[in-house]
N, CA, C and O atoms as CSV, one atom per row, in Angstrom:
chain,resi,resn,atom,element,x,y,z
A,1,UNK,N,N,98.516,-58.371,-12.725
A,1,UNK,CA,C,98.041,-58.925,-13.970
A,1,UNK,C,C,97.086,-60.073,-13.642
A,1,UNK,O,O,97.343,-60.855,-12.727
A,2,UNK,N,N,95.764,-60.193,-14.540
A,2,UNK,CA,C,94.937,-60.648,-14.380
A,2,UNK,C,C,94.571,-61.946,-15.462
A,2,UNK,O,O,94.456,-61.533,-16.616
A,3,UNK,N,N,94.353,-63.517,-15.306
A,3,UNK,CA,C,93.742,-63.935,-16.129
A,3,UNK,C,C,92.417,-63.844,-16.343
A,3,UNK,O,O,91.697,-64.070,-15.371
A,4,UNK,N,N,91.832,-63.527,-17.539
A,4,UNK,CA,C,90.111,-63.169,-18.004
A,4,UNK,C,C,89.834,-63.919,-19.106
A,4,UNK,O,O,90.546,-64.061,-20.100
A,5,UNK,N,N,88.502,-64.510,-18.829
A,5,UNK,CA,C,87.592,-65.168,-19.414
A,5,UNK,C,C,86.572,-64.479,-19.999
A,5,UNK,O,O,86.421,-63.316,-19.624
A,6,UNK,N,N,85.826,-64.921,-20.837
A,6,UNK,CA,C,84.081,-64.214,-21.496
A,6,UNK,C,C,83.527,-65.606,-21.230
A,6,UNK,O,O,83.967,-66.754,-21.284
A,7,UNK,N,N,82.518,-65.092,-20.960
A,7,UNK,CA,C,81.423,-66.144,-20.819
A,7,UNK,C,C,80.310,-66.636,-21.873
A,7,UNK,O,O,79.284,-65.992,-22.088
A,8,UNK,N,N,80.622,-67.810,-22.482
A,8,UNK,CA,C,80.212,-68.785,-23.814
A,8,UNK,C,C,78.812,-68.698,-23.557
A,8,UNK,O,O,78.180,-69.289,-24.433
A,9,UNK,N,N,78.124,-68.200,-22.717
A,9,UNK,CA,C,76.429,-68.122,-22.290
A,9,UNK,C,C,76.284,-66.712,-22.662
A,9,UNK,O,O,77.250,-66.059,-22.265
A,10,UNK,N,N,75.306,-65.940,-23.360
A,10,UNK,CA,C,74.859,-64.935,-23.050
A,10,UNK,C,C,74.127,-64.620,-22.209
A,10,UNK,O,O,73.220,-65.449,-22.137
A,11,UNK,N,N,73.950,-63.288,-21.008
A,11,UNK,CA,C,72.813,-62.898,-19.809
A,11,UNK,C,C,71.636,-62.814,-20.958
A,11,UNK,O,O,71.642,-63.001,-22.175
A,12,UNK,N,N,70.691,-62.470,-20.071
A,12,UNK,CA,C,68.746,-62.231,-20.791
A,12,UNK,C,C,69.142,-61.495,-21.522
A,12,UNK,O,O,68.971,-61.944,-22.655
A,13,UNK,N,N,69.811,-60.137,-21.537
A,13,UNK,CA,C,69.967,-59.216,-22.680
A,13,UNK,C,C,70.995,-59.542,-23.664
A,13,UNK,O,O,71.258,-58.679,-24.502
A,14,UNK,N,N,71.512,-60.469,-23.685
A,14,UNK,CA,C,72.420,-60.724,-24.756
A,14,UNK,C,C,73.879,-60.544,-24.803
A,14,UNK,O,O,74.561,-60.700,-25.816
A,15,UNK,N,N,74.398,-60.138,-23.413
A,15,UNK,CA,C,75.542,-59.752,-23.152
A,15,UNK,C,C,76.527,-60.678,-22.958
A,15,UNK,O,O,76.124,-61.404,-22.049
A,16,UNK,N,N,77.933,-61.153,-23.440
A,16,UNK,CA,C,78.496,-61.990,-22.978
A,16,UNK,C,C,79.775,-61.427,-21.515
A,16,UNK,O,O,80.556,-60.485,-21.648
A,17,UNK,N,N,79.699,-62.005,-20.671
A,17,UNK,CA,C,80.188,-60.974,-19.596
A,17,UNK,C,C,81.773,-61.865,-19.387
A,17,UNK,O,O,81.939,-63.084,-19.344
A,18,UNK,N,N,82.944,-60.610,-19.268
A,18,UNK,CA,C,84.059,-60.659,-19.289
A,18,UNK,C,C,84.273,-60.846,-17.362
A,18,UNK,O,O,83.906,-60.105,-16.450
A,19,UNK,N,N,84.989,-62.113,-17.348
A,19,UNK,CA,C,85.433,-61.701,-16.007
A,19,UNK,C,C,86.869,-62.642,-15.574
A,19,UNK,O,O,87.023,-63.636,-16.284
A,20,UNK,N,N,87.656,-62.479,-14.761
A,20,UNK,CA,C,88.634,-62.733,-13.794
A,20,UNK,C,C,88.822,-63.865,-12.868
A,20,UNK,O,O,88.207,-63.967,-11.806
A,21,UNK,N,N,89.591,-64.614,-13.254
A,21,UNK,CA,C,89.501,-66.016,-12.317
A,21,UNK,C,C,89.429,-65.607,-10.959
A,21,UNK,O,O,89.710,-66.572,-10.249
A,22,UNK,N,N,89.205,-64.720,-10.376
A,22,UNK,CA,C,88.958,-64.974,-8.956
A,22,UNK,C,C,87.073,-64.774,-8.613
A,22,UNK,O,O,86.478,-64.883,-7.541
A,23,UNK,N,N,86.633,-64.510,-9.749
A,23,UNK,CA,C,85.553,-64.152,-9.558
A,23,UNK,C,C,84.529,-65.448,-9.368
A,23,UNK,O,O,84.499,-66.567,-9.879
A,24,UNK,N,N,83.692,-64.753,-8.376
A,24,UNK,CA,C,82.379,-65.422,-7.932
A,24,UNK,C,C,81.419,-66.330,-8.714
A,24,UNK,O,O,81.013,-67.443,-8.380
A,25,UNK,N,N,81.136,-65.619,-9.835
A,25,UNK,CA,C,80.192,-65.820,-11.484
A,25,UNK,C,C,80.925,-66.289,-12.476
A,25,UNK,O,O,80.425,-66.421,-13.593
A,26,UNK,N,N,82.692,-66.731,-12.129
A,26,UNK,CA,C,83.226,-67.060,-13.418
A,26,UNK,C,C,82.191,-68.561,-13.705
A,26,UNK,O,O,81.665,-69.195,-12.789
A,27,UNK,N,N,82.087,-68.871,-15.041
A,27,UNK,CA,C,81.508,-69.310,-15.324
A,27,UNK,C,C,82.311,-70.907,-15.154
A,27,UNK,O,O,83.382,-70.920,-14.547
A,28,UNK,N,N,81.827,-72.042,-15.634
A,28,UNK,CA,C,82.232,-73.277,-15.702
A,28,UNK,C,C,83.239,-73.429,-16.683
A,28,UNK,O,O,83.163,-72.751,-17.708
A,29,UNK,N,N,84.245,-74.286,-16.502
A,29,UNK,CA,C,85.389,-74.270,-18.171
A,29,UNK,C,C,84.643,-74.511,-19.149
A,29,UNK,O,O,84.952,-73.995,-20.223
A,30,UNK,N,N,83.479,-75.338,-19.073
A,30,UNK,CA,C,83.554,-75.296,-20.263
A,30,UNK,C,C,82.363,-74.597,-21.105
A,30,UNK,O,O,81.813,-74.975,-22.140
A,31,UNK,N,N,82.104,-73.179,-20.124
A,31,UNK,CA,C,81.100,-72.296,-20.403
A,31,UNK,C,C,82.067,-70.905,-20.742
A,31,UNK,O,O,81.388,-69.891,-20.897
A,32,UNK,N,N,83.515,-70.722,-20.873
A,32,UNK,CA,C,84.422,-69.460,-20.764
A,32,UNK,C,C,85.133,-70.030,-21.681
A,32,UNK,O,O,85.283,-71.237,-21.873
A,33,UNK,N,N,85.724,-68.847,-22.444
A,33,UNK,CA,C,86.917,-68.654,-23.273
A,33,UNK,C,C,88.192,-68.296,-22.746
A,33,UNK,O,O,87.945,-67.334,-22.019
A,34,UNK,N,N,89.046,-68.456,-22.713
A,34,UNK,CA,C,90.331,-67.772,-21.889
A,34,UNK,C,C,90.463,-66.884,-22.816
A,34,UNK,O,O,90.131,-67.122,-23.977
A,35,UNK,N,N,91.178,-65.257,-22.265
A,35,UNK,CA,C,91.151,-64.548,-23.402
A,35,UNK,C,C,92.660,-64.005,-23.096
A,35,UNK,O,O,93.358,-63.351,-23.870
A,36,UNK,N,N,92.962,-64.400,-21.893
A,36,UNK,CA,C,94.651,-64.285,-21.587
A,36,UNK,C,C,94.872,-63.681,-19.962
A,36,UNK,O,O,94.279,-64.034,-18.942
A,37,UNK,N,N,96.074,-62.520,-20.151
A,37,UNK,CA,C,96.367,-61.899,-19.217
A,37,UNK,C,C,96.892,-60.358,-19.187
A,37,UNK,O,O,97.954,-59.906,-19.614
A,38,UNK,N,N,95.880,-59.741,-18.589
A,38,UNK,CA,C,95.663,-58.141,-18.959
A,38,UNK,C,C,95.795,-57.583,-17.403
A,38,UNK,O,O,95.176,-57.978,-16.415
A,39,UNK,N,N,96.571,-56.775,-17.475
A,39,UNK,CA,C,96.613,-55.377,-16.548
A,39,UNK,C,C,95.242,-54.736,-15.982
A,39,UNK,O,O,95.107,-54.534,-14.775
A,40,UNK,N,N,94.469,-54.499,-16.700
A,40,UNK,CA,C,92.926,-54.035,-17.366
A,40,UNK,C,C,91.587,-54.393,-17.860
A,40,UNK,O,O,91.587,-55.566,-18.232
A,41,UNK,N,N,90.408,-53.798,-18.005
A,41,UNK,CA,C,89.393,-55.010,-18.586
A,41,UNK,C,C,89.431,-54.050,-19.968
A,41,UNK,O,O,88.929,-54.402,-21.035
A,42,UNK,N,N,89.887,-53.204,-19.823
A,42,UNK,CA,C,89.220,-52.222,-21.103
A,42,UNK,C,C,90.229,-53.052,-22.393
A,42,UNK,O,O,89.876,-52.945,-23.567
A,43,UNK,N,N,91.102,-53.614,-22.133
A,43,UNK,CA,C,91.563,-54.473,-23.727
A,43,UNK,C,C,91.116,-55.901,-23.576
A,43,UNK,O,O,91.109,-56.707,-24.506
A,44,UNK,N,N,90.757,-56.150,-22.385
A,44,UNK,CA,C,89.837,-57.798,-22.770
A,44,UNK,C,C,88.887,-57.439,-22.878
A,44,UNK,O,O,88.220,-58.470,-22.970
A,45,UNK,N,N,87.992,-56.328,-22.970
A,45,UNK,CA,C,86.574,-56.132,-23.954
A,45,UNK,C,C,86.676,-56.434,-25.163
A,45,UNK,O,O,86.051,-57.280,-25.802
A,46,UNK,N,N,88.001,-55.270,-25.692
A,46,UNK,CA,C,88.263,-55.537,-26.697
A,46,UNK,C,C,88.532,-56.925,-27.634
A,46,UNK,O,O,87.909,-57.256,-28.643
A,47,UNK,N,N,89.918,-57.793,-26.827
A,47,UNK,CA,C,89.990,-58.939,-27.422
A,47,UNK,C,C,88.334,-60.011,-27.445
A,47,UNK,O,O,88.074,-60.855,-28.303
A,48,UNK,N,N,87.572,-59.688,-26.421
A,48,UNK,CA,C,86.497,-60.504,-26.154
A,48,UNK,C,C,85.439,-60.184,-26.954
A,48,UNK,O,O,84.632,-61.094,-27.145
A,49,UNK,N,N,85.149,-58.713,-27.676
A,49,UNK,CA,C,84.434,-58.873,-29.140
A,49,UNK,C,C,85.028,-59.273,-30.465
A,49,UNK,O,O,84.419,-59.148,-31.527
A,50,UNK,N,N,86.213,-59.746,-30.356
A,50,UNK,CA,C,86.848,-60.750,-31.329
A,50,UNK,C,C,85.824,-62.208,-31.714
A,50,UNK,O,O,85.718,-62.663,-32.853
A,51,UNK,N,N,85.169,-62.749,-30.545
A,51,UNK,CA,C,84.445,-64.098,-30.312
A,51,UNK,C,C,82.851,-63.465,-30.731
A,51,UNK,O,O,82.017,-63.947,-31.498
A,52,UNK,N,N,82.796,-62.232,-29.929
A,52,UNK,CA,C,81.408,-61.768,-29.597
A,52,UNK,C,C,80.620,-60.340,-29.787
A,52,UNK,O,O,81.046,-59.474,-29.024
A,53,UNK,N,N,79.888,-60.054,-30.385
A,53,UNK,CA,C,79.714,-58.648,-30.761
A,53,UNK,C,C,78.998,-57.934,-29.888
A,53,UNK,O,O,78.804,-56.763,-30.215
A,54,UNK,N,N,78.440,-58.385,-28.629
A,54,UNK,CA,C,78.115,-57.727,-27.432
A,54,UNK,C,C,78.277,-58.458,-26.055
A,54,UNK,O,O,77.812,-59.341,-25.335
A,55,UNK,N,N,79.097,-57.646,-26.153
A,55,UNK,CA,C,80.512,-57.861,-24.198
A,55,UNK,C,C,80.319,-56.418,-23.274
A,55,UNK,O,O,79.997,-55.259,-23.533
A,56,UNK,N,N,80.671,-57.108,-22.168
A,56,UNK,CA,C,80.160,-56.481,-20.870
A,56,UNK,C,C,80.936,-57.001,-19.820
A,56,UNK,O,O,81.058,-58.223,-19.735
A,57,UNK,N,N,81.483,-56.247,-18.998
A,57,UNK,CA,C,82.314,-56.281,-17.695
A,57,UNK,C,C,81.455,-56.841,-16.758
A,57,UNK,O,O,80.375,-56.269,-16.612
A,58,UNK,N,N,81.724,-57.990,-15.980
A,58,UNK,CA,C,81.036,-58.481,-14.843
A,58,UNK,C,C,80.984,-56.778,-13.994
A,58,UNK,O,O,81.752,-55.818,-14.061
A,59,UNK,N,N,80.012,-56.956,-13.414
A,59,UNK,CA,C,79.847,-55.862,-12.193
A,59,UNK,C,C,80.354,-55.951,-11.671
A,59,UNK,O,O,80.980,-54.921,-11.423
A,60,UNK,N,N,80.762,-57.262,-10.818
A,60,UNK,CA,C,81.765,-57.604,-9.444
A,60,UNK,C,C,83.494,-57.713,-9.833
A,60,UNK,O,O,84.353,-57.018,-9.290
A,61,UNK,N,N,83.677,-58.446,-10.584
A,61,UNK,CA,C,85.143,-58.111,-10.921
A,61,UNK,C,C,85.885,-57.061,-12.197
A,61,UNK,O,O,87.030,-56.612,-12.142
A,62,UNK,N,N,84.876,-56.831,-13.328
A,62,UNK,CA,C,85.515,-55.909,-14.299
A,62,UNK,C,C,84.624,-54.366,-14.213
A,62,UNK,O,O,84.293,-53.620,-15.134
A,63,UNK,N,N,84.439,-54.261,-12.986
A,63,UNK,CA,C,83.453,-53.087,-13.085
A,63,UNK,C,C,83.678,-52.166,-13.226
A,63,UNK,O,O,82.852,-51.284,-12.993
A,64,UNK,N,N,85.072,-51.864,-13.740
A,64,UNK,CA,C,85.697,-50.849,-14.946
A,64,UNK,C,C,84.644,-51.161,-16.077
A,64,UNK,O,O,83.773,-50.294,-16.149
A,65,UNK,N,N,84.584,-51.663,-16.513
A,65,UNK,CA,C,84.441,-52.357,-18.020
A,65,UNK,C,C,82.914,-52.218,-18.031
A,65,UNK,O,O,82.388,-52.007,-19.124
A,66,UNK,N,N,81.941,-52.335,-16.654
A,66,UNK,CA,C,80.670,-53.031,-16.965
A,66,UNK,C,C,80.286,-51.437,-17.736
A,66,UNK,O,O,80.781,-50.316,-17.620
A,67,UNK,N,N,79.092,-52.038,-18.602
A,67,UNK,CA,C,78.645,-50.892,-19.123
A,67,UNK,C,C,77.005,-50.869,-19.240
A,67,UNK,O,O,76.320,-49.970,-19.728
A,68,UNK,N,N,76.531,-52.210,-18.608
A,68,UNK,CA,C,75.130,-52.475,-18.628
A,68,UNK,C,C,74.257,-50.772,-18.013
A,68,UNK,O,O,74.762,-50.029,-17.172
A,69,UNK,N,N,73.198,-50.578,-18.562
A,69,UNK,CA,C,72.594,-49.581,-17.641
A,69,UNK,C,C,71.483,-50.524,-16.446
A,69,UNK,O,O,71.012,-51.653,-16.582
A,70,UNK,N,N,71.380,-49.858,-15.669
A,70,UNK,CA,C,70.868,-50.654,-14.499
A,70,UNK,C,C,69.277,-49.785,-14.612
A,70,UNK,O,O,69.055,-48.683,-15.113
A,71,UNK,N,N,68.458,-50.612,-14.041
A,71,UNK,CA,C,66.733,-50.704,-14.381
A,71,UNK,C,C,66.634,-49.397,-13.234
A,71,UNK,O,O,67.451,-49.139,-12.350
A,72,UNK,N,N,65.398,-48.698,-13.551
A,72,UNK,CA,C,65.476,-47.861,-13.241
A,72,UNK,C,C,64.434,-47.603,-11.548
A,72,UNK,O,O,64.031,-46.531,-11.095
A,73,UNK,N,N,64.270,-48.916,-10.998
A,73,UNK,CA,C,64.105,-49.594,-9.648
A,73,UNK,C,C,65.049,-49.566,-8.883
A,73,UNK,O,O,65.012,-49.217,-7.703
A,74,UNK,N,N,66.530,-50.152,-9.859
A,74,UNK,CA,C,68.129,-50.583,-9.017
A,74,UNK,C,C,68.455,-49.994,-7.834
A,74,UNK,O,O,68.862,-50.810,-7.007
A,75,UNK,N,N,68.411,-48.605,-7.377
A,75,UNK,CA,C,68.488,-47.351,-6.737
A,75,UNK,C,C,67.408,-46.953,-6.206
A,75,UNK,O,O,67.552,-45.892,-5.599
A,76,UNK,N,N,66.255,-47.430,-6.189
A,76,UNK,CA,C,65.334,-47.043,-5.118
A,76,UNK,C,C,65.463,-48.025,-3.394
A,76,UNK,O,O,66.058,-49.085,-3.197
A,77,UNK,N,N,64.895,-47.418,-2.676
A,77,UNK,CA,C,64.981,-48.258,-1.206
A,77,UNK,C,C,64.092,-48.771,-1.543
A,77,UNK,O,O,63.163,-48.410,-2.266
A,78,UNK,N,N,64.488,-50.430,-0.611
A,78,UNK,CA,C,63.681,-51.454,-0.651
A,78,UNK,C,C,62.280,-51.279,0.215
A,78,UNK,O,O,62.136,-50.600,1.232
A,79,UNK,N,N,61.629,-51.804,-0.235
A,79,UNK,CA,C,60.182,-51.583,0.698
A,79,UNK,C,C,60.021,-52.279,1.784
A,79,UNK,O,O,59.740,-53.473,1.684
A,80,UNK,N,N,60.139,-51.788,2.798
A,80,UNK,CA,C,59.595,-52.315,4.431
A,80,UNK,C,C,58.683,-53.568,4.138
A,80,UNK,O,O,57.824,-53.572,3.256
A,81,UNK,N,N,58.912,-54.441,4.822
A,81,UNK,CA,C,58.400,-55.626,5.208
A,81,UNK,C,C,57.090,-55.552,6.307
A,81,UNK,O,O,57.378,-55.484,7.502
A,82,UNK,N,N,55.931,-55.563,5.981
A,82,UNK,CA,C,54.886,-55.257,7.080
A,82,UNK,C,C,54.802,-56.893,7.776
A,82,UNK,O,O,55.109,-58.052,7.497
A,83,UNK,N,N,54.303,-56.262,8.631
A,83,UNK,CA,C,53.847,-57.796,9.547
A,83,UNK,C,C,52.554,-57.535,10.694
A,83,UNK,O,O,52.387,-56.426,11.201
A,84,UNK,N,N,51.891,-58.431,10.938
A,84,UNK,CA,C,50.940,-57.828,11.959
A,84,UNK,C,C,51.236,-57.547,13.428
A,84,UNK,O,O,51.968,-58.193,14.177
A,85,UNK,N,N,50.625,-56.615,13.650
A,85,UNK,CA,C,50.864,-55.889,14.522
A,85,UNK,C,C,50.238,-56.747,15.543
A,85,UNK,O,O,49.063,-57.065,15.365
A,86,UNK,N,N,51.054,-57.293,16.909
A,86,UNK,CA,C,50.414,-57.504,18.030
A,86,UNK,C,C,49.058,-57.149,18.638
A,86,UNK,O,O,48.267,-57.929,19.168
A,87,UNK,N,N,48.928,-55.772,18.460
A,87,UNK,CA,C,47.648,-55.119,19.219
A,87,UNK,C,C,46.086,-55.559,18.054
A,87,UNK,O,O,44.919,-55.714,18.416
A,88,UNK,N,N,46.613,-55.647,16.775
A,88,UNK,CA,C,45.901,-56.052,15.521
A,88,UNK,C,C,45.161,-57.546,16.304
A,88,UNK,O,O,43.933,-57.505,16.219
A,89,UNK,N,N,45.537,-58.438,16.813
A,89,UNK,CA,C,45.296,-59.831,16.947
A,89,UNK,C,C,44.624,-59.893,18.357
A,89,UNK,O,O,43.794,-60.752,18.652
A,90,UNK,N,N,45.038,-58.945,19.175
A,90,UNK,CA,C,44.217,-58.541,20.212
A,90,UNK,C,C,42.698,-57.610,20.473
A,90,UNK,O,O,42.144,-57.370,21.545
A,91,UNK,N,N,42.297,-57.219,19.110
A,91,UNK,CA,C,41.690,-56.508,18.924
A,91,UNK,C,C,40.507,-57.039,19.612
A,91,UNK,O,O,40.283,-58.241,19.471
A,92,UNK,N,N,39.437,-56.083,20.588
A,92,UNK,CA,C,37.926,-56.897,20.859
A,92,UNK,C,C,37.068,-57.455,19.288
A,92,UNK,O,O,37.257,-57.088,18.128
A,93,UNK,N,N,36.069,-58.497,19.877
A,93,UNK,CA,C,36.160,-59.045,19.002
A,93,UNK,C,C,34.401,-58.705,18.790
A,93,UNK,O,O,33.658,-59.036,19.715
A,94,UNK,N,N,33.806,-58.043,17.548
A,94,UNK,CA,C,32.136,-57.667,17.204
A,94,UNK,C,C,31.158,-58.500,17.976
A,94,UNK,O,O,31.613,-59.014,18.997
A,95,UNK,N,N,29.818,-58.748,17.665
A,95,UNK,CA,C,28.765,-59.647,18.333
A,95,UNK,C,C,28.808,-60.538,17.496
A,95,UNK,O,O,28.777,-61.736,17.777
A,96,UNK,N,N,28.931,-59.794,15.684
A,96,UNK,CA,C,29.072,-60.806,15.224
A,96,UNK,C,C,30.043,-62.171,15.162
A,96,UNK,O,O,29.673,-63.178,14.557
A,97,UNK,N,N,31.474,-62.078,15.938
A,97,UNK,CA,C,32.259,-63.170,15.970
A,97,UNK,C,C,33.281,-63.249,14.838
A,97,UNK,O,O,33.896,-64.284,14.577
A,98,UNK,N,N,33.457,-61.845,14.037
A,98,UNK,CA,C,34.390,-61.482,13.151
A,98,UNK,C,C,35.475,-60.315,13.504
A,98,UNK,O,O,35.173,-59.167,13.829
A,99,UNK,N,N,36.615,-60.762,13.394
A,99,UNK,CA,C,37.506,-60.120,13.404
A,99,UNK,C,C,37.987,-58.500,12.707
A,99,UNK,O,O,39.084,-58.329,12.176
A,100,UNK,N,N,37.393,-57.887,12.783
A,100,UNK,CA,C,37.575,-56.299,11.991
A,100,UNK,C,C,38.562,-56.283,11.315
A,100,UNK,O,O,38.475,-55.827,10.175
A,101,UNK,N,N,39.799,-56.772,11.805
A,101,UNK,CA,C,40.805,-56.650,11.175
A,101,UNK,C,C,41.413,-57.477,9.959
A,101,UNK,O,O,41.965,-57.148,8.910
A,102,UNK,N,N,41.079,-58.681,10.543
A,102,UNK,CA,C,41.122,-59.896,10.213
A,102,UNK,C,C,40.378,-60.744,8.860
A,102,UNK,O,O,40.598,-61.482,7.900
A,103,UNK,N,N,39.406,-60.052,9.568
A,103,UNK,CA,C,38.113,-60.841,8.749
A,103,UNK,C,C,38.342,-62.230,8.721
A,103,UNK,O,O,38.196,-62.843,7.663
A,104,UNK,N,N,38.741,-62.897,9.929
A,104,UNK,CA,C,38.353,-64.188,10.374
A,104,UNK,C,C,37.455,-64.848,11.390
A,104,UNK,O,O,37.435,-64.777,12.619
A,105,UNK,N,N,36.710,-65.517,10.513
A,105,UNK,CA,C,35.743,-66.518,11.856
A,105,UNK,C,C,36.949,-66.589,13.485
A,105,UNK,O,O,38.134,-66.909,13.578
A,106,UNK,N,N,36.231,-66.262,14.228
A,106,UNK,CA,C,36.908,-66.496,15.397
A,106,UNK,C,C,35.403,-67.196,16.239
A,106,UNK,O,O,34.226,-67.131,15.884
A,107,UNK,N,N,36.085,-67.917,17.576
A,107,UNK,CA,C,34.800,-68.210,18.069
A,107,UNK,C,C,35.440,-67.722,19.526
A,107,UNK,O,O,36.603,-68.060,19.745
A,108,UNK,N,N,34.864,-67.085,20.348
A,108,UNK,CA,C,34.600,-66.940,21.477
A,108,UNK,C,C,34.865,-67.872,22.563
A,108,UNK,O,O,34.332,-68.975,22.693
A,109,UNK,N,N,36.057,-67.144,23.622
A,109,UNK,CA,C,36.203,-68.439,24.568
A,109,UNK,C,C,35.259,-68.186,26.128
A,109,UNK,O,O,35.243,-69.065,26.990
């Protein structure tokens, strides 16, 4: 058995999010409601639209409950991090004294 809170802040979308004193994101006291002590999140949703007419399960602790849909980015792989390439900075360098790659003034040693 669990004590659960809602959170007196709504997220960007308007959600007030239900969560569990052990949790990470519980909010500050005096940003949460106590809403008691439940087995479950699916009846502290319930008691928690008593306060609020749109509630939502933290992801991390009621993620029974969460019901947010996630952006449709959430699930793609992250994009590789480029960086320059060693051989890039070694590159010979034109007559003109510009870097091909670069396109930086360099001067000639």
């Amino acid at each position: 058995m669990s004590s659960y809170y809602v959170n007196k802040n709504a997220q960007t979308n308007g959600d007030h999010e239900v969560h569990t004193t052990g949790c990470r994101f519980l909010p500050a006291e005096h940003n949460r409601i106590y809403l008691g002590e439940f087995y479950s999140c699916a009846p502290v949703v319930t008691e928690a639209k008593k306060h609020y007419t749109q509630v939502n399960g933290c992801i991390h602790c009621s993620n029974a409950c969460h019901t947010q849909q996630l952006s449709k980015n959430h699930n793609r792989p992250r994009r590789k991090k480029h960086f320059f390439r060693r051989e890039a900075l070694t590159q010979p360098i034109d007559e003109s004294g510009y870097d091909d790659h670069r396109l930086n003034v360099l001067t000639a040693s």
